[in-house]
ChimeraX commands (.cxc) that place a marker at each C-alpha (Angstrom):
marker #1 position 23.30,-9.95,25.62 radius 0.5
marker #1 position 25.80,-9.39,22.69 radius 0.5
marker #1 position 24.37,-10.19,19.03 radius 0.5
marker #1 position 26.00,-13.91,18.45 radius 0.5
marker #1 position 23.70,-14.28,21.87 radius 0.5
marker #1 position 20.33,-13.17,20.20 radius 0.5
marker #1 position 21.24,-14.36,16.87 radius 0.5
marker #1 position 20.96,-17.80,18.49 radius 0.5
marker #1 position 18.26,-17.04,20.68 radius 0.5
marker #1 position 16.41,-15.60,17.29 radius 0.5
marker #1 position 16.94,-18.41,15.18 radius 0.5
marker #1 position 15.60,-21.00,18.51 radius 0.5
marker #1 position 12.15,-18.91,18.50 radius 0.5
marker #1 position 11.43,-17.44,15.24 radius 0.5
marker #1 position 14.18,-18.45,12.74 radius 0.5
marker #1 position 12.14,-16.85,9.81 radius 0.5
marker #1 position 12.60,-13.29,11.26 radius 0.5
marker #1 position 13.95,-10.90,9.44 radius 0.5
marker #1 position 14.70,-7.05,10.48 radius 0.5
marker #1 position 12.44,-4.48,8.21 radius 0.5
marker #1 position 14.95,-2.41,7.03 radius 0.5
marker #1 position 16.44,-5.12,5.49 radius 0.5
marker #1 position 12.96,-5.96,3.83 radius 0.5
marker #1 position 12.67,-1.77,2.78 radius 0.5
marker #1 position 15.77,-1.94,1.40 radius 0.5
marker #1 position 15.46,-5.11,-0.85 radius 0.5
marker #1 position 12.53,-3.49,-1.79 radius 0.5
marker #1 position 13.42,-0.12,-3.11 radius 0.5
marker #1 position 16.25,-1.77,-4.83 radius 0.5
marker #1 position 13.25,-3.47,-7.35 radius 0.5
marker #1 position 12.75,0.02,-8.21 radius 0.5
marker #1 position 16.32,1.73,-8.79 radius 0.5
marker #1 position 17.77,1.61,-12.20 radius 0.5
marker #1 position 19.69,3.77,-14.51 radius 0.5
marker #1 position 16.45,5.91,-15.49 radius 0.5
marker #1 position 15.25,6.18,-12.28 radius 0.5
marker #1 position 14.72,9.80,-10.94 radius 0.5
marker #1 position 14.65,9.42,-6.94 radius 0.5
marker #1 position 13.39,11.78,-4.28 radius 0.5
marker #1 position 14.18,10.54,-0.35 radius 0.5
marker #1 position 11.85,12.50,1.53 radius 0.5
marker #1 position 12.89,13.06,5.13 radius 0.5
marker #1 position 15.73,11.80,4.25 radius 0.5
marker #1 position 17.79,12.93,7.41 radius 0.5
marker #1 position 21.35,11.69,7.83 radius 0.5
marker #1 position 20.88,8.34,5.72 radius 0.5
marker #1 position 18.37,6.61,3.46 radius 0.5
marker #1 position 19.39,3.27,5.10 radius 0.5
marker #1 position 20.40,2.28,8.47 radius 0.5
marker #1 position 24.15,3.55,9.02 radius 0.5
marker #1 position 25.64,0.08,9.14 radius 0.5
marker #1 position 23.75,-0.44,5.80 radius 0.5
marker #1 position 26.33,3.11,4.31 radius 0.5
marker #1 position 28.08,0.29,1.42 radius 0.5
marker #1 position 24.59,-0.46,0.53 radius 0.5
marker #1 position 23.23,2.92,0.63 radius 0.5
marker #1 position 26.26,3.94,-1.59 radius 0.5
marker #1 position 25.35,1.09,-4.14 radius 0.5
marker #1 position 21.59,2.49,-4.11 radius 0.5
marker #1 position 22.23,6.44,-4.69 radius 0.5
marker #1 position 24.89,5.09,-7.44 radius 0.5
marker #1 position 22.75,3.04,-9.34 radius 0.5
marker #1 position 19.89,5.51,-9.67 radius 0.5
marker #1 position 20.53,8.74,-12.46 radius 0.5
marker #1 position 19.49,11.26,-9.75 radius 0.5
marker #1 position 19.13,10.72,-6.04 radius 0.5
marker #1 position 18.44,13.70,-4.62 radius 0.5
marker #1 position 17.33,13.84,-0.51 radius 0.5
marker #1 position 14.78,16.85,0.72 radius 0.5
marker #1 position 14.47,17.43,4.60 radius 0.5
marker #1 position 13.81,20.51,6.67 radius 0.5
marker #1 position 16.55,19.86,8.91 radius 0.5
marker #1 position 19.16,21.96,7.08 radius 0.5
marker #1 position 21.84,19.98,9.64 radius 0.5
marker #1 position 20.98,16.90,9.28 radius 0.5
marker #1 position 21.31,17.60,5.41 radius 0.5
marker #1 position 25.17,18.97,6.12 radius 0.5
marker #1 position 25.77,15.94,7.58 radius 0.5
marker #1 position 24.08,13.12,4.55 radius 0.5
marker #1 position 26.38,9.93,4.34 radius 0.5
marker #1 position 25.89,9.45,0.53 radius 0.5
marker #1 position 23.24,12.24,-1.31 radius 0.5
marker #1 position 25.24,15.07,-2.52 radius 0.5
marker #1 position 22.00,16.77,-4.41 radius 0.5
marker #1 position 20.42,17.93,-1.14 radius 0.5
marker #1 position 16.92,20.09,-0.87 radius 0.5
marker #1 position 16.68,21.75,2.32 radius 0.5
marker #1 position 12.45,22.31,2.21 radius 0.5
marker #1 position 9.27,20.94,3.78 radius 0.5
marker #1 position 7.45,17.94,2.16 radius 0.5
marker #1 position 4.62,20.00,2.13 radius 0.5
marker #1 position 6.00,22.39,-0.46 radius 0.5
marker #1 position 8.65,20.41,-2.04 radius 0.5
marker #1 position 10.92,22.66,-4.59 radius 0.5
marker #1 position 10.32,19.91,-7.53 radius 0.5
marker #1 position 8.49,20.72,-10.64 radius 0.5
marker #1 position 5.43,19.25,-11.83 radius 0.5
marker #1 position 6.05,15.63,-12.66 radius 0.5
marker #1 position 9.40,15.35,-12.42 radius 0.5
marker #1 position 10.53,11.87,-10.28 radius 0.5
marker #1 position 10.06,8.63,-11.28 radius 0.5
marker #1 position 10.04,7.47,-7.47 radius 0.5
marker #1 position 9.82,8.87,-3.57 radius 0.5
marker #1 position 10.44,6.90,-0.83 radius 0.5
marker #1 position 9.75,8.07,2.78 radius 0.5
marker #1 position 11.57,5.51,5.19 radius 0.5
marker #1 position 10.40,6.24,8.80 radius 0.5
marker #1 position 8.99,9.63,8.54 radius 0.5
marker #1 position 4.97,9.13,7.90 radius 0.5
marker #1 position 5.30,9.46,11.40 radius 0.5
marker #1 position 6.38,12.64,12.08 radius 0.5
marker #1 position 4.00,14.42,9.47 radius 0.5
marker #1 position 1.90,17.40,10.58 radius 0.5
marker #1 position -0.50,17.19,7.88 radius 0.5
marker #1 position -0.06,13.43,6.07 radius 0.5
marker #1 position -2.69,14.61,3.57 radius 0.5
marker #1 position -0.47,17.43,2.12 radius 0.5
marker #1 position 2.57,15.93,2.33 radius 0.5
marker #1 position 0.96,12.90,0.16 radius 0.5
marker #1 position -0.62,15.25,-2.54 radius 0.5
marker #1 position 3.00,16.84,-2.93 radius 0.5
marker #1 position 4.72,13.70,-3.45 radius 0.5
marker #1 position 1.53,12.87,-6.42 radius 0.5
marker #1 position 2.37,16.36,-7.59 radius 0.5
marker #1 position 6.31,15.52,-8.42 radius 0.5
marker #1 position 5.48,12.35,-9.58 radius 0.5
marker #1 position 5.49,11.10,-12.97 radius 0.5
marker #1 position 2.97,9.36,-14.68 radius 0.5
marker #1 position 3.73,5.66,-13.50 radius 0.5
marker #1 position 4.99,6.92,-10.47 radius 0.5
marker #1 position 5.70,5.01,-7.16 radius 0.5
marker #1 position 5.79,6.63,-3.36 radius 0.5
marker #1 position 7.20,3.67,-1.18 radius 0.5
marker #1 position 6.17,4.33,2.48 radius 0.5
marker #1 position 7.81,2.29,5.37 radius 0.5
marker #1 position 6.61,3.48,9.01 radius 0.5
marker #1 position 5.84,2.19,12.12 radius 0.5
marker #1 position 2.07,0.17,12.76 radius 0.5
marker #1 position -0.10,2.79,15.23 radius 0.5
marker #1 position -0.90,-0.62,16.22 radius 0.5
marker #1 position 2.08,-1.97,17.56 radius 0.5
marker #1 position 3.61,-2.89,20.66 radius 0.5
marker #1 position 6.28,-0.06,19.97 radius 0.5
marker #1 position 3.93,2.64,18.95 radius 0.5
marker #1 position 1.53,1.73,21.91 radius 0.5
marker #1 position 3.88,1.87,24.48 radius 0.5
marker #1 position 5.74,5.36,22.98 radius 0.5
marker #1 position 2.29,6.91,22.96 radius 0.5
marker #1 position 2.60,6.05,27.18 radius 0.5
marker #1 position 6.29,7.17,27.61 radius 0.5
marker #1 position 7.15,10.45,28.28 radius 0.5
marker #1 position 9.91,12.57,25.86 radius 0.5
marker #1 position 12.64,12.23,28.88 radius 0.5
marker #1 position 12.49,8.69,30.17 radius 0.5
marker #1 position 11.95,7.49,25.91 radius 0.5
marker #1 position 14.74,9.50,24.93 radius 0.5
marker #1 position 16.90,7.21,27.45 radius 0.5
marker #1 position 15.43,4.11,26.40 radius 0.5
marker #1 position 16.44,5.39,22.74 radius 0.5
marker #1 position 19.98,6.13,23.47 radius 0.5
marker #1 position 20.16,2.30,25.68 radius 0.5
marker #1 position 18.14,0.06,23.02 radius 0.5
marker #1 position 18.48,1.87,19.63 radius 0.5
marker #1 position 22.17,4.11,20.17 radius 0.5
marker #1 position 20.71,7.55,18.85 radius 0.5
marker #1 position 21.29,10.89,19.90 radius 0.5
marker #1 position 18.63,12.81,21.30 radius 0.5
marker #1 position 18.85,15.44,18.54 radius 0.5
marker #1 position 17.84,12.60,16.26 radius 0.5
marker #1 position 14.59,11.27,17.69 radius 0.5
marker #1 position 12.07,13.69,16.86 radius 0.5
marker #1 position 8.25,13.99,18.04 radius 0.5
marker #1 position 5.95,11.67,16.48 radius 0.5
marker #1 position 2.07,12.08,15.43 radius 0.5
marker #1 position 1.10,8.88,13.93 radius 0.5
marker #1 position -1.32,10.70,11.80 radius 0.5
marker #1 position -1.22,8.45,8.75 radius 0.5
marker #1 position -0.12,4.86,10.86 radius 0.5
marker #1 position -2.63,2.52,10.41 radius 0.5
marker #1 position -3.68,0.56,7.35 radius 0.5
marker #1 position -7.28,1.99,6.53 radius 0.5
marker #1 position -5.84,6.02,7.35 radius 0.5
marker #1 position -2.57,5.16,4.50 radius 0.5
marker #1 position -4.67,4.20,2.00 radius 0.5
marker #1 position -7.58,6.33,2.29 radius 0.5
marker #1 position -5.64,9.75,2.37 radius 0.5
marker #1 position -3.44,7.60,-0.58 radius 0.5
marker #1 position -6.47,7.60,-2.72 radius 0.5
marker #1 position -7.42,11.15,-1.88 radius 0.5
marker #1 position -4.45,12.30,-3.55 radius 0.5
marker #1 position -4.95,10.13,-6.92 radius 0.5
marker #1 position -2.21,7.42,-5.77 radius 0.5
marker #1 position -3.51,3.47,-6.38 radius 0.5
marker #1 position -2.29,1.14,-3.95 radius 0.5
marker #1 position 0.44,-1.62,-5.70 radius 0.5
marker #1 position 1.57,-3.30,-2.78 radius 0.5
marker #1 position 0.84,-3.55,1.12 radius 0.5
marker #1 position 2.40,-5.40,3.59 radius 0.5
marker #1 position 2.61,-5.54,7.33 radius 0.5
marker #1 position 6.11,-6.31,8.74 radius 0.5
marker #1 position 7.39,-7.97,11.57 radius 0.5
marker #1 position 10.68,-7.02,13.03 radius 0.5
marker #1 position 13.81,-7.69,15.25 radius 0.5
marker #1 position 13.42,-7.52,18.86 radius 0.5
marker #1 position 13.61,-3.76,20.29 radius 0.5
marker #1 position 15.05,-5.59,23.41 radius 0.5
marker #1 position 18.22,-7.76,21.55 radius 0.5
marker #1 position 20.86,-5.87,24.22 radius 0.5
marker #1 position 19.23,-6.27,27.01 radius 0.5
marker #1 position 18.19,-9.41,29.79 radius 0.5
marker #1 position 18.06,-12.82,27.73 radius 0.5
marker #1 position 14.38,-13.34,29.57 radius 0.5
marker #1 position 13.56,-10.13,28.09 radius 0.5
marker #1 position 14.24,-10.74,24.79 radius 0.5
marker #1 position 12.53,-14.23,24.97 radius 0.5
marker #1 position 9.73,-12.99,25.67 radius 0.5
marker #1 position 9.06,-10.29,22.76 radius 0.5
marker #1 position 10.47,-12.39,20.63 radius 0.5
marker #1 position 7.96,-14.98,21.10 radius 0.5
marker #1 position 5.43,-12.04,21.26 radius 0.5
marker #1 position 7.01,-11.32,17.87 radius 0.5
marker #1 position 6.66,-15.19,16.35 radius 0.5
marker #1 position 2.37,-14.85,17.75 radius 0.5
marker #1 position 2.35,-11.77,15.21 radius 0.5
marker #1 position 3.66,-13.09,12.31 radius 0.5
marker #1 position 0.97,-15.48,11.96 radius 0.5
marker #1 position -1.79,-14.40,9.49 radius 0.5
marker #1 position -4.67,-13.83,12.09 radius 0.5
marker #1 position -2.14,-11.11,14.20 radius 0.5
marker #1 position -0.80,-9.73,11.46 radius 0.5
marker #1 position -2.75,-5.74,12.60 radius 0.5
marker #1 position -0.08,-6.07,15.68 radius 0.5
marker #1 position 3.18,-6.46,13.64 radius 0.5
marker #1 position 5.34,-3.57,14.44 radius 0.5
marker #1 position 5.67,-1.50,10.62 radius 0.5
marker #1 position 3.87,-1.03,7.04 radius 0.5
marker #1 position 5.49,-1.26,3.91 radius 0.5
marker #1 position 3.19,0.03,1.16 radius 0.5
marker #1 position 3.84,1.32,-2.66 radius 0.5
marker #1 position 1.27,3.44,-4.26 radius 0.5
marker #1 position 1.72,4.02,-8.11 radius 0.5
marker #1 position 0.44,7.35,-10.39 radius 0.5
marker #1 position -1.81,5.66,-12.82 radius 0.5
marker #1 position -2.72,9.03,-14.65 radius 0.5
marker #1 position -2.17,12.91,-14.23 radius 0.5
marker #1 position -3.84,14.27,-11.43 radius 0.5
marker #1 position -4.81,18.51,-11.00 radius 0.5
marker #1 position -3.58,19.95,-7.76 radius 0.5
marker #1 position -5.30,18.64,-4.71 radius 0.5
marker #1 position -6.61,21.06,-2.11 radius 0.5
marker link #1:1,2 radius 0.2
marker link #1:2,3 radius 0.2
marker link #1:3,4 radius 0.2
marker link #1:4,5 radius 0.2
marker link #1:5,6 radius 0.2
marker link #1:6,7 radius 0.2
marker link #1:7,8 radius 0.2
marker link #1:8,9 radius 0.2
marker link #1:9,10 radius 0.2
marker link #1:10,11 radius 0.2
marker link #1:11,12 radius 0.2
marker link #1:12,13 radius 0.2
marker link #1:13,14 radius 0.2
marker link #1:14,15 radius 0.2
marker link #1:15,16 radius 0.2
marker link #1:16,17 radius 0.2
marker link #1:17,18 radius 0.2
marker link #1:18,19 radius 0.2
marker link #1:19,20 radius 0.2
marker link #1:20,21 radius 0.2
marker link #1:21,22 radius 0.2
marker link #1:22,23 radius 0.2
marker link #1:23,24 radius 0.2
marker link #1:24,25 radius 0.2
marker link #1:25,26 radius 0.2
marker link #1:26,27 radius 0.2
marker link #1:27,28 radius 0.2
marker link #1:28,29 radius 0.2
marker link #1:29,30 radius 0.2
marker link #1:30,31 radius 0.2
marker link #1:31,32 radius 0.2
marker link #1:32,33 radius 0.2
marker link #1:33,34 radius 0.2
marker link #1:34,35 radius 0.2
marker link #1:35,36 radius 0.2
marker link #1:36,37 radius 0.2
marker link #1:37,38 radius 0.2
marker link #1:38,39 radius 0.2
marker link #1:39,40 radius 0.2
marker link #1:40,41 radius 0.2
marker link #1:41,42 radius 0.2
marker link #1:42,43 radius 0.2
marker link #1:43,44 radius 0.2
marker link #1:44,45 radius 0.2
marker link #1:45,46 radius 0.2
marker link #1:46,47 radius 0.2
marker link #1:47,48 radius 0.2
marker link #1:48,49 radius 0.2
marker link #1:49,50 radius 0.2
marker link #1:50,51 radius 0.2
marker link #1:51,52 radius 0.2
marker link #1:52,53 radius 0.2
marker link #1:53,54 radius 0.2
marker link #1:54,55 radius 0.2
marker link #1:55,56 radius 0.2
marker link #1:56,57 radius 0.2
marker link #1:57,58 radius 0.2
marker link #1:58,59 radius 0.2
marker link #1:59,60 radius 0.2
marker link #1:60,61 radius 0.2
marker link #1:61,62 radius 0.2
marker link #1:62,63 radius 0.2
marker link #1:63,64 radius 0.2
marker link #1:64,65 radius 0.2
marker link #1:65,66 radius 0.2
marker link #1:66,67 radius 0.2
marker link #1:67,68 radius 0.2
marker link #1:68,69 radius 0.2
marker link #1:69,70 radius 0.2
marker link #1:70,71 radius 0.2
marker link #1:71,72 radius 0.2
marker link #1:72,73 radius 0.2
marker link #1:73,74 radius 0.2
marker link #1:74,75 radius 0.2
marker link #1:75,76 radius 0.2
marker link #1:76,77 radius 0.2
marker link #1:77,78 radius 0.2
marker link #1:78,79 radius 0.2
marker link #1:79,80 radius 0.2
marker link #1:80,81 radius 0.2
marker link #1:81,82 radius 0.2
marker link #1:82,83 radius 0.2
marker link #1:83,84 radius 0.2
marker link #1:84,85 radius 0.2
marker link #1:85,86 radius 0.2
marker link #1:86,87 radius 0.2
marker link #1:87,88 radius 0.2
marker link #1:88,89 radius 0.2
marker link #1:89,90 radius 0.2
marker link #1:90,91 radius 0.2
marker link #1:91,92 radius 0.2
marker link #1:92,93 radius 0.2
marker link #1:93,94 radius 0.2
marker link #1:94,95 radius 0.2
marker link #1:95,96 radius 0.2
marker link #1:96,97 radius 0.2
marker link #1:97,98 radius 0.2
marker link #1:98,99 radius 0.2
marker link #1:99,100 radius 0.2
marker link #1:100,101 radius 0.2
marker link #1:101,102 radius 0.2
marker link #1:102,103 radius 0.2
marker link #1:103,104 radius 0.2
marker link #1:104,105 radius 0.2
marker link #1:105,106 radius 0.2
marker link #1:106,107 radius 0.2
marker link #1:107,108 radius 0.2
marker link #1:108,109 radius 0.2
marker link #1:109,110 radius 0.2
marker link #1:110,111 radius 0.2
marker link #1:111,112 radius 0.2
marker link #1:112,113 radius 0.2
marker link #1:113,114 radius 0.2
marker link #1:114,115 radius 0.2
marker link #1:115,116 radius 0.2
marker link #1:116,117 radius 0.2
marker link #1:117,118 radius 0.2
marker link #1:118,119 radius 0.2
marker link #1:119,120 radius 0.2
marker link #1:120,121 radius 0.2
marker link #1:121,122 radius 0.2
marker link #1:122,123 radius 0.2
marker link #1:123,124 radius 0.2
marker link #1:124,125 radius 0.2
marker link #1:125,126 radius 0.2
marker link #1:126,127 radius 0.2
marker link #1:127,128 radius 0.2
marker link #1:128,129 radius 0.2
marker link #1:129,130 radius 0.2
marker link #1:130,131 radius 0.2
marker link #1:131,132 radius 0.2
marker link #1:132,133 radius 0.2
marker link #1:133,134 radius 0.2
marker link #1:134,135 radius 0.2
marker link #1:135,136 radius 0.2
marker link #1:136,137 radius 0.2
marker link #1:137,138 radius 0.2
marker link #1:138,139 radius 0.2
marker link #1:139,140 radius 0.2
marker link #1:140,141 radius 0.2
marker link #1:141,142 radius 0.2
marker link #1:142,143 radius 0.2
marker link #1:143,144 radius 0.2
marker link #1:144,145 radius 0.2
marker link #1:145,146 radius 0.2
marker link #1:146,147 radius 0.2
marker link #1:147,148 radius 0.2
marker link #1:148,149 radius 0.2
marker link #1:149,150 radius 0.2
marker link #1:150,151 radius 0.2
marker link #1:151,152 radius 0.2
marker link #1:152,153 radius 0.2
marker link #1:153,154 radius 0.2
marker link #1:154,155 radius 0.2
marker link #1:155,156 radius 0.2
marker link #1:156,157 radius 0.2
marker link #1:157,158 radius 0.2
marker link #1:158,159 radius 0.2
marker link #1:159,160 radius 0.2
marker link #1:160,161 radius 0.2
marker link #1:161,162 radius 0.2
marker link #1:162,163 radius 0.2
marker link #1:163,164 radius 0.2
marker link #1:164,165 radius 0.2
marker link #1:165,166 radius 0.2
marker link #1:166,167 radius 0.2
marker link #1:167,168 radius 0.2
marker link #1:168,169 radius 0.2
marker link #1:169,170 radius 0.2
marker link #1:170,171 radius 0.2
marker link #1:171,172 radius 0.2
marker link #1:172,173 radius 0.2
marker link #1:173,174 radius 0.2
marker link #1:174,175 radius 0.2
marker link #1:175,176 radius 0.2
marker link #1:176,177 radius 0.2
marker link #1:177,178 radius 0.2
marker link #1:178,179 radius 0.2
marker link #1:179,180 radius 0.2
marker link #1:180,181 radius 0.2
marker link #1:181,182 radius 0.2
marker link #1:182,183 radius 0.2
marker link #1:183,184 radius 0.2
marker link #1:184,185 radius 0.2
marker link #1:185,186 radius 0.2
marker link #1:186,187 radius 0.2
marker link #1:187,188 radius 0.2
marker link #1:188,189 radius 0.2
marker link #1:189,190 radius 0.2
marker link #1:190,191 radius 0.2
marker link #1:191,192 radius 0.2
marker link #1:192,193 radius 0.2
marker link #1:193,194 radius 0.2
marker link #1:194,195 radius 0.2
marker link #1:195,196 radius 0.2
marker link #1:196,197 radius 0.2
marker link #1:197,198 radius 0.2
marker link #1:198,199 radius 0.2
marker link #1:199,200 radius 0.2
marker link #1:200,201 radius 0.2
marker link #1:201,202 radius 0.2
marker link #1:202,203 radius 0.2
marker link #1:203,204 radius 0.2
marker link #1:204,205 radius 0.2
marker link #1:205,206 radius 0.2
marker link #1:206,207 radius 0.2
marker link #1:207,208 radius 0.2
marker link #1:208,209 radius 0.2
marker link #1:209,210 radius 0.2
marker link #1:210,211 radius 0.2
marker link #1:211,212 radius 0.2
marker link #1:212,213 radius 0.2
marker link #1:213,214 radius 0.2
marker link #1:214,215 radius 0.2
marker link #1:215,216 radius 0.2
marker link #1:216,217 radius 0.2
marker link #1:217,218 radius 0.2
marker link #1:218,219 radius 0.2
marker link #1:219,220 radius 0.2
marker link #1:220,221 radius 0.2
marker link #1:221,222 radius 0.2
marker link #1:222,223 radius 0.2
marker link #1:223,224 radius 0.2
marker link #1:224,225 radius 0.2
marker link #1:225,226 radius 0.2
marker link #1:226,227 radius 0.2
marker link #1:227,228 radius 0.2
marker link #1:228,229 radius 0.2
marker link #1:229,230 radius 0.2
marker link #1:230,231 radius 0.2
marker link #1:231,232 radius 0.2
marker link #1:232,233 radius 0.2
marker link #1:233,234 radius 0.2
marker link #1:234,235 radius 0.2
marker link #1:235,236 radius 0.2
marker link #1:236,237 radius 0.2
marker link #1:237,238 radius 0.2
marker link #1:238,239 radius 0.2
marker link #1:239,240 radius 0.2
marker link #1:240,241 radius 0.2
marker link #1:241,242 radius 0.2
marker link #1:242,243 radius 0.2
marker link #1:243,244 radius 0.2
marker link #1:244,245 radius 0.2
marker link #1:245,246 radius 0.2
marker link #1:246,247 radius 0.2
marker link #1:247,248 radius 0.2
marker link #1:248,249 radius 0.2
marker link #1:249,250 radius 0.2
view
């Protein structure tokens, strides 16, 4: 099925759909300006999806610093658009004390060892009035459900087939922080108030593949988007804001 194909068969079953990066980005645009300080945490290869490089361009431009920290020193070499790189775990990030106006972690809540740590870090280089914008997959999803099942090999070739990524870029996941009540409890922990919270629905995982196929999760998608499913929709989008200075956090 090419995309003019499920384009069609999208707009049929669940016209309203729209894909969550395109929500996260629209998003974190609200809170890029000329003043704005910006740490991407985990930033990787790119902030946004790499179709999305014009936009991601726009983004890093508009901000007064965008600077990117990962501890994959390649994936750092090889950054579409951040040229102020920190090579450094977002445990220990090399920021001072108060220093960004905003951090945004876009698919890496994930992968965190210790959520908890990585959270009181970003409160740490915060500013007073501070936001940390989270986007990461649902622990109670479809996707996340089914990963948990699939062994490293066989998901690494459904990866490459449904989602074009190299194996070196899909990297083990933990789901330590992934559903609702774990965010914002270890959020409050580390002295961040919750501004926003949403639960996000997505494009079909299975757009390229047998039109029946797609069909199907896409009207498994439309069933989550109403109110009463909503715990089943496939990421979170959350802002938490630094409402006052905070000591360190063990």
């Amino acid at each position: 099925m090419d995309y003019q194909d499920y384009s069609r068969l999208k707009k049929r079953i669940v016209p309203s759909l729209r894909f969550n990066q395109e929500i996260y980005e629209d998003f974190i645009s609200q809170h890029i300006s000329g003043e704005t300080i910006w740490l991407d945490a985990g930033c990787g290869r790119h902030i946004l999806p790499v179709w999305r490089i014009e936009a991601e361009r726009a983004l890093v431009k508009a901000a007064k610093i965008a600077l990117g920290c990962d501890v994959d020193e390649s994936s750092l070499h090889e950054h579409a658009t951040l040229t102020r790189r920190l090579v450094a775990s977002l445990d220990d990030l090399p920021l001072q004390r108060e220093s960004v106006d905003l951090v945004t972690c876009n698919m890496v809540v994930e992968h965190l060892h210790h959520p908890r740590k990585t959270f009181a870090e970003c409160a740490r280089v915060l500013k007073v009035g501070g936001r940390l914008i989270i986007h990461t997959p649902n622990a109670y999803s479809y996707f996340v459900l089914l990963s948990r099942l699939v062994p490293r090999g066989p998901k690494l070739r459904l990866v490459r087939m449904l989602d074009g990524r190299r194996d070196r870029d899909v990297f083990p996941t933990r789901y330590l922080a992934n559903t609702p009540r774990k965010l914002r409890a270890l959020m409050a922990e580390c002295g961040l108030e919750e501004e926003r919270f949403s639960l996000l629905a997505s494009d079909a995982m299975l757009a390229s593949v047998h039109p029946l196929l797609t069909a199907l999760e896409l009207l498994y998608i439309k069933m989550t988007m109403a109110p009463r499913f909503r715990l089943l929709r496939v990421s979170m989008l959350a802002s938490f804001v630094k409402l006052s200075r905070i000591g360190p956090v063990a």
